[in-house]
Steps between C-alpha positions, in 0.01 A plus 500: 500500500773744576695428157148545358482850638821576425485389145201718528697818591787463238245480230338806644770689566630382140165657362557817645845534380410409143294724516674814645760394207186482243405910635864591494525360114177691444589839637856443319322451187292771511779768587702358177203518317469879573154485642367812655477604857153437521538144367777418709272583820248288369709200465703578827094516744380184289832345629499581862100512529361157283862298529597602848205583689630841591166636631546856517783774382607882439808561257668836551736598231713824474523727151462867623325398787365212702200316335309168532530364161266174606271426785266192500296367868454785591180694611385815325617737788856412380432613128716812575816384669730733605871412570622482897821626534566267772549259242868610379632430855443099379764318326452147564143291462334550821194572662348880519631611866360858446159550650461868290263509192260282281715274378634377832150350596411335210864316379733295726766440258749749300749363248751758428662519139791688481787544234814564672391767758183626313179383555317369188180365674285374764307223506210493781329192597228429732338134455618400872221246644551480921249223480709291294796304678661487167762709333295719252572506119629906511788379791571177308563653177703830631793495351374330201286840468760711568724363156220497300410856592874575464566374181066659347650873657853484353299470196297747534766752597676380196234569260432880700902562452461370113175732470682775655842458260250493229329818600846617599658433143179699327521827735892494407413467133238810478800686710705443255252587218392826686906589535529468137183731445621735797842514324303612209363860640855593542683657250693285271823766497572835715655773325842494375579792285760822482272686758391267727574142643230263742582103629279371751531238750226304650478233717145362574467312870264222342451423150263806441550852678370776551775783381429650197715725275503652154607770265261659238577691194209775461721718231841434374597749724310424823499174710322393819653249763345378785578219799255404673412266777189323599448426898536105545638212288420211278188472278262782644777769479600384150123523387493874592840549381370395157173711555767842565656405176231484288340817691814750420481368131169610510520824655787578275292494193276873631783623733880522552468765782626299851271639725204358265634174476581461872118624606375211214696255628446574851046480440605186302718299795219655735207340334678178401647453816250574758801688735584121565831575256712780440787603262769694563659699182693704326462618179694769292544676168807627320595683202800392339532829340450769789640211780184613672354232732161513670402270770256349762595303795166328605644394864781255297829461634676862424729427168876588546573800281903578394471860313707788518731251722295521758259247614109516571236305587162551290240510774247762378180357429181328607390198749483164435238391188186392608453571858286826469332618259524813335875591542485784763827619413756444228863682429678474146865582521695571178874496470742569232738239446897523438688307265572117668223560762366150623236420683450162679134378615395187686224332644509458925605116461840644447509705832321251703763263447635398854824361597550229774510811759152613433637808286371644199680586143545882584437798247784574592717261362269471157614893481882382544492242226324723255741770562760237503354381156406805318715466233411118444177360277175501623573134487748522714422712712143268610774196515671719746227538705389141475832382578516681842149377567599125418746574757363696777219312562756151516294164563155673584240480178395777269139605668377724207474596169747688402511697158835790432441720213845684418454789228856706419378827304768585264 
């Protein structure tokens, strides 16, 4: 009789494992078959509820937050779980020992999944019976449950990483589209000619930026150059960047006079922008024949002037773009230019540049190269500067755009 029952028990406990080796198979399956989330929790309850008796459980996963991505035994006033933070403290299989919340009355059993140090999921189970002396299915099948859950959520995080590369990949292709259409609202060449020499440099933090600069032929005496910068960084800045640059082309068209074009363009950011955005600028005209310049400083960064041998900083001006609207007040300054007068503009990602000591790139020492330089190219002269930038700021990152425009007036 006792061989009987034992014979009885190997072919029992034989049964279960075939069949624990049958689910795994399945689940395996399944995951190489690329079946969806939703699938994969269907197969994963019909294992552990019609195969193992499992009589009641909550699944918590984690993507941006803690969810229950499968519940079945459960009665209605548990159709909106919400995640105990008590759970986290648990790291082996064990039963709840907090006595705080919902979930603590209802469940006896947590099986923790972790990878490495992170938790992954938590299985809850509940289908403890004190009137049965035997050892329920949910306890004899723990850590059965806990490698099948292990190996379903590994999937699942898989497929969320692959989804996210995916989505990942596509954002960095329309990046790279919308840098090749942002490159196209800047000029294709500066001016290069007896009276008059331009190079730019620009350095954009992410793929798209928000600086903006450009020069503009209205006569084939006459040209207007601006630099411009629009408050933030990334797409949104680069949108209203692009909305500037087709605004002064506009406004070009029925007026050259700078005053004009700065009110336009200041009603323009205003409305578009909601005072949510705001662009710093400055914009200027010059005649190559007088060596007359006219400009507005619309709370931008003051240019460095060298004319006369002397320096200057061009300050006169307006506010910021887009923060009131009308203008209350703006100043125009004009100033006649000598022969090799340069002026340098930038953006403020080249003075907010800090340096393992917390310090900023100094006006100071932009006005030292430039004086240093004022014989050199305008090419040169913006290497100069970004060469002592490279090198001030050492091992900490660029944290800006950061656009130079050098002209040398001849």
């Amino acid at each position: 009789m006792s061989d009987e029952r034992s014979n009885i028990k190997s072919k029992a406990s034989s049964a279960v494992k075939d069949v624990k080796l049958s689910a795994l198979l399945e689940m395996t399956k399944a995951i190489n078959n690329n079946l969806s989330t939703p699938q994969l929790l269907d197969i994963y309850q019909e294992i552990l509820e019609n195969r193992l008796n499992v009589g009641k459980l909550v699944l918590f996963s984690f993507d941006t937050e803690w969810t229950c991505i499968l519940k079945y035994g459960v009665d209605s006033e548990y159709n909106h779980l919400v995640f105990e933070e008590e759970l986290l403290s648990i790291k082996e299989i064990e039963t709840i020992s907090y006595t705080n919340g919902n979930l603590s009355k209802r469940f006896e059993i947590v099986i923790p999944v972790y990878h490495k140090q992170t938790p992954l999921a938590f299985v809850l189970l509940g289908d403890l019976d004190e009137k049965k002396l035997e050892m329920s299915s949910a306890i004899k099948h723990l850590p059965f449950i806990q490698t099948l859950t292990n190996v379903m959520i590994v999937a699942i995080e898989n497929k969320k990483l692959y989804k996210q590369a995916i989505q990942k990949a596509a954002i960095q292709k329309e990046l790279e589209l919308a840098k090749g259409m942002q490159n196209l609202l800047f000029p294709s060449s500066l001016p290069n000619i007896d009276e008059l020499e331009m190079d730019v440099m620009y350095f954009p933090h992410q793929q798209v930026g928000g600086d903006y600069y450009d020069v503009i032929w209205i006569n084939e005496n006459e040209c207007i150059f601006c630099l411009a910068d629009v408050s933030g960084k990334g797409v949104a800045a680069a949108l209203l960047m692009s909305n500037l640059q087709a605004a002064l082309r506009v406004i070009l068209k029925y007026t050259q006079n700078l005053t004009e074009i700065v009110i336009d363009l200041n009603q323009l950011i205003y409305d578009n922008a909601k005072t949510e955005k705001f662009i710093s600028l400055f914009i200027a005209k010059y005649n190559i024949r007088s060596r007359k310049l006219n400009y507005i400083n619309a709370g931008h960064n003051a240019p460095i002037l060298y004319n006369n041998e002397k320096i200057s900083l061009m300050d006169k001006g307006c506010t910021l773009l887009g923060i009131s609207n009308p203008l209350n007040f703006i100043e125009k300054e004009s100033v006649l230019l000598s022969k090799n007068a340069v002026l340098f503009a930038y953006t403020d990602g080249l003075t907010d540049i800090l340096n393992s000591n917390d310090e900023n790139v100094s006006v100071d020492e932009l006005i030292n190269i430039l004086v240093n330089n004022k014989k050199a190219s305008c090419d040169m002269i913006n290497k100069a500067m970004m060469y002592y930038a490279d090198e001030f700021k050492g091992e900490m990152p660029f944290v800006d755009d950061i656009a130079m425009l050098t002209c040398k007036f001849k």
